[in-house]
C-alpha positions, 0 to 999 in steps of 0.5 A: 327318304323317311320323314324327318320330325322333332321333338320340342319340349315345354316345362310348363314350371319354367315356362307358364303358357298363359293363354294356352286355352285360348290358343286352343280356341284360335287353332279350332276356329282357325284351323291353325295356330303359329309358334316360335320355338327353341331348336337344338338341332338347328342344322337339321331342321327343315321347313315342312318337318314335322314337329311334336311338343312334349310337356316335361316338368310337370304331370302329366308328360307326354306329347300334347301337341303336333306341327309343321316347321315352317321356317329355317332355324334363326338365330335369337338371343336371350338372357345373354345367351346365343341359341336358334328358333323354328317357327312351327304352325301347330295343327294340333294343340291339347291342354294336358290339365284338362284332358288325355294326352299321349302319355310316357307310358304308352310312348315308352313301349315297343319300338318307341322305347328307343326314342328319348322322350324327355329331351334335355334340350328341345328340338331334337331329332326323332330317329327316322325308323320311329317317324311313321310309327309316332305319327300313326300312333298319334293319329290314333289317340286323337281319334280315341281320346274323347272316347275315354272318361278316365281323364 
C-alpha cells in the first residue's frame, strides 16, 4: 500500500501565526513541535500519515512545513460551526517571510501538476502515485535550500 499523506493549508492573511519564529526555535531545539489542525478528509485520516502544510493567501505559496499525524480526526466546534482537527507533530517548520520555501512553481511541474496545491479546505488527500515523489522532492530542497542566496 502507498503511503498516504495530506495536504493542510494556512493563509496566513486570516490566520496570523504569531509566534511562528519561536515555534521555529522550540522545533530546533526540541526536535519536534505539536500542532492542531483542521481536517477535510476526516474519515481518511490516519495516525502515522504524513502531513504537508501549505502557505496559501499570501507570497510566497508553496508547502513550508512537514509532519506526522499523530491523532484521529476530532471533532470541534468554531464560530457556530461543526468541523474535525489532527494533531500533527511538525518535524519540520520554515518561515516563508524569511527564507526558500518549495515554491508552486516548482510543485506545478511534472507529475506533481496533477496534484491541487491551493486546496479550498485544508486536509485533503495527496494522490497516492504523488506521495514518494513529493516527499523526495521535499527532502531534496531541504538539503539545497541554505545553498541558494536568491531568497
Amino acid at each position: 500500500m502507498p503511503a498516504r499523506a495530506f495536504l493542510f493549508g494556512w493563509n496566513p492573511v486570516k490566520w496570523p501565526w504569531e509566534d511562528l519564529d519561536l515555534d521555529i526555535q522550540k522545533l530546533s531545539t526540541e526536535g519536534t513541535l505539536k500542532e492542531d489542525w483542521s481536517a477535510a478528509s476526516h474519515k481518511a485520516i490516519k495516525p502515522g500519515d504524513r502531513a504537508f502544510i501549505v502557505r496559501l493567501g499570501a507570497e510566497p505559496r508553496g508547502i513550508f512545513a512537514s509532519g506526522t499525524i499523530t491523532s484521529n480526526p476530532y471533532p470541534a466546534y468554531r464560530n457556530g460551526r461543526h468541523y474535525y482537527r489532527v494533531k500533527i507533530d511538525l518535524d519540520v517548520l520554515l518561515n516563508p517571510d524569511k527564507e526558500r520555501i518549495l515554491t508552486f512553481d516548482i510543485l506545478k511541474i511534472g507529475n506533481l501538476a496533477a496534484q491541487t496545491w491551493a486546496p479550498q479546505a485544508s486536509g485533503i488527500s495527496i494522490r497516492p502515485e504523488l506521495v514518494d515523489e513529493l516527499e523526495n522532492l521535499w527532502l531534496d530542497f531541504l538539503e539545497t535550500k541554505d545553498q541558494h542566496d536568491d531568497f
